[in-house]
N, C-alpha and C positions, 0 to 999 in steps of 0.2 A: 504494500500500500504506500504509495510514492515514497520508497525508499527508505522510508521507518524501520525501526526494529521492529519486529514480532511483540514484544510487550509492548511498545507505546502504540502499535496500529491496534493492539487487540484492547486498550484503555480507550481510545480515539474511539472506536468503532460504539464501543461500550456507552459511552455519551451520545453521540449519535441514534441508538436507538434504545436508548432510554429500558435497558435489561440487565445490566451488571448487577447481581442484585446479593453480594455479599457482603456483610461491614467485614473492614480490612483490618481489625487488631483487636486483641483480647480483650473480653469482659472485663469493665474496673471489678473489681469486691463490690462495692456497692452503690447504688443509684438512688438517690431519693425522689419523688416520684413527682412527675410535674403539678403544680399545687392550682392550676387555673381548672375549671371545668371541662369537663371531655368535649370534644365536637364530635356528632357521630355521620357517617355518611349512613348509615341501615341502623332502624331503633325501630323498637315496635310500635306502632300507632303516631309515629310523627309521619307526617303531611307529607313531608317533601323525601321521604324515606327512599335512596335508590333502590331498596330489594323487593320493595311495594313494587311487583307487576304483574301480569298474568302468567301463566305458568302453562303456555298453550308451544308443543313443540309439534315441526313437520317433520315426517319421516321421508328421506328420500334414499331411491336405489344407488347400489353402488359405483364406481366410478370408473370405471372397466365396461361393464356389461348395460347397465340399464342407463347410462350415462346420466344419475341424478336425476331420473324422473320422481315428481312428488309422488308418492305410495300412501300419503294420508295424513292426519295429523292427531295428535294424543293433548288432549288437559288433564292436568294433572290440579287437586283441591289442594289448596293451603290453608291449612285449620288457623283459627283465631287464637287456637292456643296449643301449639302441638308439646309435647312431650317433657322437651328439652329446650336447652340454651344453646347455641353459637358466638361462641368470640372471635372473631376474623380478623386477620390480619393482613393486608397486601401488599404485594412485592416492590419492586424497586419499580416506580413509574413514572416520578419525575426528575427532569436537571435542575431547574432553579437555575443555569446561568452558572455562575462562581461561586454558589454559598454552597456552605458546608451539608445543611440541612435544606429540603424544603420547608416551605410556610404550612401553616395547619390550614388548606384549603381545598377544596372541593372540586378540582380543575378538568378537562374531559377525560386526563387519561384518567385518572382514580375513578371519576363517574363509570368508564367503562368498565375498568379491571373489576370495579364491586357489579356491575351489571353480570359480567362473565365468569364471576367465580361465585362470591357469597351467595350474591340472589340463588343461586341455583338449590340451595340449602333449606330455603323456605319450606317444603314440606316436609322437614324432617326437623326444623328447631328456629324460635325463635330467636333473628340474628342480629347480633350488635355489632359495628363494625368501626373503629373509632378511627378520626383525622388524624395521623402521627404527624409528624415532621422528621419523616425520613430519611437515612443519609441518601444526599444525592447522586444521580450516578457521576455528574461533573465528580464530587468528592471521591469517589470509591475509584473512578477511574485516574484521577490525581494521587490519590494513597498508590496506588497498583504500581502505578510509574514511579516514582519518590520516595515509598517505601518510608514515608513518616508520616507524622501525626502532630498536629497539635495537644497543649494541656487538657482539652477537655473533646474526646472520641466522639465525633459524630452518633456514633451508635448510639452512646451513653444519652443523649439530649433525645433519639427515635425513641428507646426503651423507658426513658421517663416517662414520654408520651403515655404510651403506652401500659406504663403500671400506672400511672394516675386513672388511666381509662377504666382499666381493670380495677381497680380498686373502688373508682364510683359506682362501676356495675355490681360488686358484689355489695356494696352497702346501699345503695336503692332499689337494686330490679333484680338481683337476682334472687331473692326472698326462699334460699334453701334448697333452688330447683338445680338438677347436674346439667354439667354446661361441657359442651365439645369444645376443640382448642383446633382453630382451623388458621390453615397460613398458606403461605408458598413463598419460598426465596429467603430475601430479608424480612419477611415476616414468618416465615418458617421459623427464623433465627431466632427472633425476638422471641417468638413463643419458645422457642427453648430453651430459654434462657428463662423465661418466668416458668417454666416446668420446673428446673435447676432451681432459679433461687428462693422461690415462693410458695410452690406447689408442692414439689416432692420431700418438702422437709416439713409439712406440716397434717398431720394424718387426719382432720377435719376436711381440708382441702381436699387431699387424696381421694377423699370415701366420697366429695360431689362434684369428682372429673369422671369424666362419661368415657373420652377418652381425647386422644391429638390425631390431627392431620395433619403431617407437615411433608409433603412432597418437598423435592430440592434444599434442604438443608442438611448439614452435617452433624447427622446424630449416632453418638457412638456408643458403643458399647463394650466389656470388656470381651476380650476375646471366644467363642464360643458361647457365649453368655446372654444374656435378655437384657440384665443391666450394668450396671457398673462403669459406665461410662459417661454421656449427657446426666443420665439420673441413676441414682441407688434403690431406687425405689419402684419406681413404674416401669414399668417391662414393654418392651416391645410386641406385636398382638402377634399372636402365632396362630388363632384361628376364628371363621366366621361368628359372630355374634359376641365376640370376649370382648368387655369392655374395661375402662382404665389403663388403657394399654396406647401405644405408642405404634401408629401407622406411619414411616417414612422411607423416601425412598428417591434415588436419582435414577432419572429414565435418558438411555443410550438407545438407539439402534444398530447400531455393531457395535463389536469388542473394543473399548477405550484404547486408544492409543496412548502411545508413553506419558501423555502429560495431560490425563485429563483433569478438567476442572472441577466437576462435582463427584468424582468416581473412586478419589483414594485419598488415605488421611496422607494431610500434610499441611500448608498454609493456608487453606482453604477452612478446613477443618480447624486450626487455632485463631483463625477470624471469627468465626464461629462461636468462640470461647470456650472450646472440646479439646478434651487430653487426643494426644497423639503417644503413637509408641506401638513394639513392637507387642505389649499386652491389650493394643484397642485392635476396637476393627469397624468400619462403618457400616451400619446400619441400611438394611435390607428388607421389606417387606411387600409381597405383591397384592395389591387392590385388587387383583380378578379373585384370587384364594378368597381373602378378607369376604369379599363380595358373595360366597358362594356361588360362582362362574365356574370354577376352574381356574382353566387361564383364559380364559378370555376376559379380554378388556371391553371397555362401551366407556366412547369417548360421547361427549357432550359437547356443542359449541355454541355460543351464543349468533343470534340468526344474521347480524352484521358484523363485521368486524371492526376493529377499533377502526379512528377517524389515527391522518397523520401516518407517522413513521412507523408507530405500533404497528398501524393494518398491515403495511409493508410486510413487514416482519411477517406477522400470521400471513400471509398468502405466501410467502416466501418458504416458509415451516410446508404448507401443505403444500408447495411443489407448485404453486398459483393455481391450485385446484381446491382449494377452501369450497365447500360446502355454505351454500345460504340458501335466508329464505326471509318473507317479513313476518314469520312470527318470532317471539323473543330468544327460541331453543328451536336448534335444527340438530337430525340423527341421520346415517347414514346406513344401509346394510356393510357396508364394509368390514371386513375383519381383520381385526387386530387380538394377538395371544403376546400374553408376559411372563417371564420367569426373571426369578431372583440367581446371578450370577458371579462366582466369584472366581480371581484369578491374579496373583500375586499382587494382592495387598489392594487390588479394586474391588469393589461391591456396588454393582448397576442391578436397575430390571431395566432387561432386555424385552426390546418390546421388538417382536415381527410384523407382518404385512402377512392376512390371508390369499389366497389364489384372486385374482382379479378384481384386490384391493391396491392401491396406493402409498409406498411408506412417507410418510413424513421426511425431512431433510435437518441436518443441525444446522441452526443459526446461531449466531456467524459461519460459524465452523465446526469443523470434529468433535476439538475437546469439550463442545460446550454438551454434545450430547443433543438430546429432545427437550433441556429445559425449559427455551423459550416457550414451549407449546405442552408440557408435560398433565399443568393441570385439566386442561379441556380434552388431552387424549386421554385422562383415567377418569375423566370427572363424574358419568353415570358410576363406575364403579366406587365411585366414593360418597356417593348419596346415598346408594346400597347398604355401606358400609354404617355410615350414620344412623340410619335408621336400624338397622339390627344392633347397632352400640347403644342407642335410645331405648329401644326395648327392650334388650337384657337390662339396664341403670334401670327402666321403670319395673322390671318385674322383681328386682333384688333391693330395691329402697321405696316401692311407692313415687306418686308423682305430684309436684304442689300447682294446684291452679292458680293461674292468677289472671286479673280482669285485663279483656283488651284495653291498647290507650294508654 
């Protein structure tokens, strides 16, 4: 890329399409939690709430054979009061320019990413999804090349955000009820990092987490092991319906090459705030299993794609064969199957492409893997997921209603 190194094009690039989505150095010890009120983009019964929409998806034929013809369409009901809680967290989606951190605002790419991911949780728990001010990728792409830091960690001012958020929701709205912990990327991060220092040390907590979602983050464990690594406590889920457990995972379509980004403990992994060493090993778990599929995956996409550089990206991900439609959820017959893989000191799921389906492509490149696109290629099996984690929490603790609004 005009003559650049390789790290400064792959930081460069990273700004440009607004997906670098790791904070770049260790967890301080401790963060005190931003003291101003949450802003949320999804809260239950507020007006302008983005996960407030219909829940109406088209089904279309695959991409090969029936070239995408509509085959029909499914509504799916959103209870007024389902089950459970959702705390959501989302990825890396703004630059801000040269600041460290975004602003706590509501701008189109966040409007879109909570359109495309949280909304889609609606019938399985009511979702809250709070405004951070996240490190930005200018920042994370500036740390990557320069390898320093200022006195006070981007991360550390995001995950403020964010405990304060969490902290308002358990002392006004979450009134007893268990709450799933849902991310991806830098928000993946974050939640594990409040799994680590909030959650997994307090057995009140423990007993009303339902469970985590955190695709593309670096969660570890010790080796062989369930825990011992991100947490000592909460275990990674090893099968459908087990709840309080830990669903995570980076999604590859081939075999990681020498240097992958989200595939092996290393720097990546101590950005994170995750031991590294030759007694860890990262964390592995397949959504079709979880899902009771098998291996098969069922991706979910929201019916447009982002506006801007984003879309770029998703069309660029599906090979500029994205799938749409004008309802808010489109589905595809195409098939996709997942296995969890390991192989000197990497751990991907490995995702295929069935006979007369289409794979997906890594954006940018190799090492990044299917991350760009990873949550919308598992995302039905992860509502799957939710809801059988919902129902096992309500059938072992009972469930607390509370009024809409």
């Amino acid at each position: 890329m005009f003559g650049l190194s390789r790290r400064t094009a792959m930081a460069l690039l990273a700004v440009v399409a607004f997906l670098f989505a790791a904070p770049s150095a260790p967890a301080a010890p401790t963060v005190e939690p931003t003291k101003v009120p949450a802003r949320w983009g999804c809260y239950p019964g507020m007006a302008e709430s983005i996960c407030a929409q219909a829940y109406v998806t088209t089904v279309l034929g695959n991409t090969q054979i029936q070239r995408r013809r509509v085959l029909g369409t499914t509504r799916t009901e959103v209870s007024a009061d389902p089950p459970i809680d959702c705390f959501y967290v989302y990825p890396t989606v703004t630059s801000d320019g040269f600041s460290s951190n975004a602003q706590r605002r509501i701008n189109a790419d966040v409007r879109t990413v909570l359109r495309q991911q949280a909304a889609a949780f609606t019938p399985a728990c009511r979702v809250f999804a709070p405004i951070y001010r996240q490190e930005s990728a200018g920042s994370i792409a500036g740390a990557y090349v320069t390898q320093q830091r200022g006195p006070t960690p981007p991360q550390d001012i995001a995950y403020a955000d964010v405990l304060g958020a969490w902290n308002e929701y358990m002392a006004r709205d979450n009134h007893g009820r268990g709450v799933l912990l849902i991310g991806h990327s830098q928000g993946s991060a974050i939640l594990s990092r409040l799994l680590r220092d909030v959650i997994d040390p307090d057995p009140v907590l423990r007993g009303q987490l339902v469970g985590a979602i955190l695709p593309g983050s670096a969660f570890t464990t010790a080796r062989g092991e369930l825990v011992g690594g991100t947490t000592q406590h909460i275990p990674l889920c090893t099968q459908q319906g087990q709840d309080g457990c830990v669903v995570a995972y980076s999604t590859y379509g081939r075999r990681p090459g020498r240097d992958p980004l989200f595939a092996a403990l290393g720097a990546l992994v101590r950005a994170f705030g995750g031991p590294t060493g030759p007694e860890y090993e990262l964390a592995c778990t397949n959504p079709a299993e979880l899902a009771g599929d098998g291996d098969i995956l069922h991706p979910l996409l929201s019916g447009r794609p982002a506006p801007g550089w984003s879309g770029i990206v998703e069309r660029a991900f599906w090979n500029f064969l994205r799938p749409e439609a004008s309802t808010p959820w489109v589905v595809t017959t195409d098939r996709f199957t997942a296995s969890c893989e390991r192989d000197t000191g990497t751990a991907v799921l490995r995702v295929r492409a069935g006979r007369n389906s289409i794979m997906p492509s890594p954006v940018p490149w190799a090492e990044w893997g299917l991350h760009s696109g990873e949550v919308s290629m598992t995302l039905g099996s992860l509502i799957e997921i939710a809801h059988h984690m919902g129902s096992t929490y309500v059938s072992e603790h009972g469930r607390t209603t509370v009024s809409p609004g």
